[in-house]
C-alpha positions as CSV (number, residue, x, y, z in Angstrom):
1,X,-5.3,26.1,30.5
2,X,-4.5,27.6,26.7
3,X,-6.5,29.8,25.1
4,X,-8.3,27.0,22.9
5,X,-9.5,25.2,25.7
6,X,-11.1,28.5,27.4
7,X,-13.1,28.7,24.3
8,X,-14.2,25.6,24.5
9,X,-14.8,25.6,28.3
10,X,-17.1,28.7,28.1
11,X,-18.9,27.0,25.0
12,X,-19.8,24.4,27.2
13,X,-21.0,26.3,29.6
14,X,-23.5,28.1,27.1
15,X,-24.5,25.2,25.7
16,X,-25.5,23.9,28.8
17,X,-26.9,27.0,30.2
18,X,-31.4,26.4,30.2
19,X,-32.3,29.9,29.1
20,X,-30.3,29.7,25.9
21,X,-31.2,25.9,25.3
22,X,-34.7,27.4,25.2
23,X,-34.4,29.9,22.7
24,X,-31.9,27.9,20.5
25,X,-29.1,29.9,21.1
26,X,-26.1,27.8,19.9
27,X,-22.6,28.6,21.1
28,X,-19.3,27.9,18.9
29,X,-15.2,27.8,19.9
30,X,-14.0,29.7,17.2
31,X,-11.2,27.4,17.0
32,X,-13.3,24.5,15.8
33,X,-13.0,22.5,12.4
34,X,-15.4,24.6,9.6
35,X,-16.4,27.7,12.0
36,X,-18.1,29.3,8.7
37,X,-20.1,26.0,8.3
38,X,-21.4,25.8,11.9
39,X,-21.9,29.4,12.2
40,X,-24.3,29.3,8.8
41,X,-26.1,25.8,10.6
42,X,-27.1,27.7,13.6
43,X,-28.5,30.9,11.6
44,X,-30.2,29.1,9.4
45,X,-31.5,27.2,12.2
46,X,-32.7,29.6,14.9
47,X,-31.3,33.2,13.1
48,X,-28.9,34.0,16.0
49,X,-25.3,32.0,17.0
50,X,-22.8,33.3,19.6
51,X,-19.1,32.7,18.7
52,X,-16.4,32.6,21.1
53,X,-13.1,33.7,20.7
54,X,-9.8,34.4,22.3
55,X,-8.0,37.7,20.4
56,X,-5.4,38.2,23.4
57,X,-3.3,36.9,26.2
58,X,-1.1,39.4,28.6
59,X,1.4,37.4,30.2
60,X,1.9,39.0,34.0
61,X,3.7,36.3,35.5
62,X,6.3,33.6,34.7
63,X,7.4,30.2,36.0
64,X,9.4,28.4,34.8
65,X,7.0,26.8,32.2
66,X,3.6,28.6,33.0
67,X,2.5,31.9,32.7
68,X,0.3,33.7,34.5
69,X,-1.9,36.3,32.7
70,X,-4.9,37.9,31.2
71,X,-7.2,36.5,28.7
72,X,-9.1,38.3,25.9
73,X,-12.4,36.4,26.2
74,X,-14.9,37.8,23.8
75,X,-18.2,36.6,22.9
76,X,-19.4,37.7,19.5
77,X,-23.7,37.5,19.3
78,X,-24.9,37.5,15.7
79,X,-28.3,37.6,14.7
80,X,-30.1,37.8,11.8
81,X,-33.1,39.4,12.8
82,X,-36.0,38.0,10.0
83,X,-35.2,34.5,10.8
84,X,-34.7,34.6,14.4
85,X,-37.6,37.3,15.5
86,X,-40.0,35.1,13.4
87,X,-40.0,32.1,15.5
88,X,-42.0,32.1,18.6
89,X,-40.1,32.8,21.7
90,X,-37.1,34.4,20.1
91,X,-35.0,36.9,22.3
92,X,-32.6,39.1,20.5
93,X,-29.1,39.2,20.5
94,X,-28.6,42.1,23.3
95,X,-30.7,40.1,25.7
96,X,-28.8,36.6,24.9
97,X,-25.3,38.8,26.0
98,X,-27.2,40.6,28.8
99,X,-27.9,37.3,29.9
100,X,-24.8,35.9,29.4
101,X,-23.2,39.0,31.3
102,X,-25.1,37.9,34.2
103,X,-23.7,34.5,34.0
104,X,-20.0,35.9,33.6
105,X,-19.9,37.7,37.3
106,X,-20.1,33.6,38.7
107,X,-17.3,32.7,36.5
108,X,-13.6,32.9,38.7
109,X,-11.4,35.6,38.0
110,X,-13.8,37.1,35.4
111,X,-14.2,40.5,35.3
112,X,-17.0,42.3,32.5
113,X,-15.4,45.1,29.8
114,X,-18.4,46.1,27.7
115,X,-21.0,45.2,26.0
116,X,-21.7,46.9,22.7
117,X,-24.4,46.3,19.8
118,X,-23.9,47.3,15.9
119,X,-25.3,46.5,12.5
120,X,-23.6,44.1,10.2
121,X,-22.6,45.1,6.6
122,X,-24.6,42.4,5.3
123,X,-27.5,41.7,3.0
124,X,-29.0,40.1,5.9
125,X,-29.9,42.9,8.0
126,X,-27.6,41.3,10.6
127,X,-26.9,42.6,14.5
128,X,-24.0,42.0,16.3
129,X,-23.6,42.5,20.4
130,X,-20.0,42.1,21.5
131,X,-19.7,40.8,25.3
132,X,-15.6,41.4,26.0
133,X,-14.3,40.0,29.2
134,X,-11.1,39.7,30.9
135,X,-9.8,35.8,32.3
136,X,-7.3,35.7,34.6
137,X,-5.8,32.1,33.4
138,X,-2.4,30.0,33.9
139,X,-1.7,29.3,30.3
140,X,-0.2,25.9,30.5
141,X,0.0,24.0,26.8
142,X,0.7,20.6,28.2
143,X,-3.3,21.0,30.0
């Protein structure tokens, strides 16, 4: 597995997942073509995106051409509030990550760091809700 295709796993499994299909919460790889393009798509569409990225890896094991380690698995909620809280049957961004959360502690060797809100420096009004997790992965690049 490589840190790319983690992303990409755990965006499938989002984009999958019923509740979030339901309240148009889209979920991105980070290391996808235009991220700034899809990430402006989905706000405009629902007013809340999450983005999924992979900031770290810890080796903690080596052989011979695969590592064992720790992933930095973090999954970045944005919202803009006056879009997304106008549609009917919006939820917020803390209670997309809560949720998600949830759904984390059935993922293997996944283990929850925090989960923290903030504004966004933006003219938008913006939130952000950080999930961070911790992946224990064997990074293989030929996978």
């Amino acid at each position: 597995m490589t840190l790319i295709s983690l992303q990409h796993d755990i965006a499938s499994i989002l984009n999958a997942d019923e509740w979030l299909l339901i309240h148009h919460v889209s979920a991105l790889a980070e290391n996808i073509g235009d991220i700034e393009q899809e990430i402006a798509a989905a706000i405009g569409k629902a007013g809340i995106v999450a983005i999924i990225v992979t900031p770290e890896f810890k080796p903690e094991l080596q052989d011979g051409t695969e590592l064992a380690g720790t992933a930095a698995l973090r999954i970045m909620f944005y919202e803009q509030p006056l879009i997304n809280r106008s549609r009917a049957g919006y939820i917020t961004a803390l209670a997309a990550a809560e949720h998600v959360m949830q759904l984390s502690l059935t993922w293997p060797a996944t283990t929850v760091e925090m989960l923290q809100q903030a504004p966004v420096d933006d003219d938008q009004g913006g939130l952000s809700v950080e999930l961070s997790l911790q992946v224990h992965i064997v990074h293989n690049p030929t996978q």
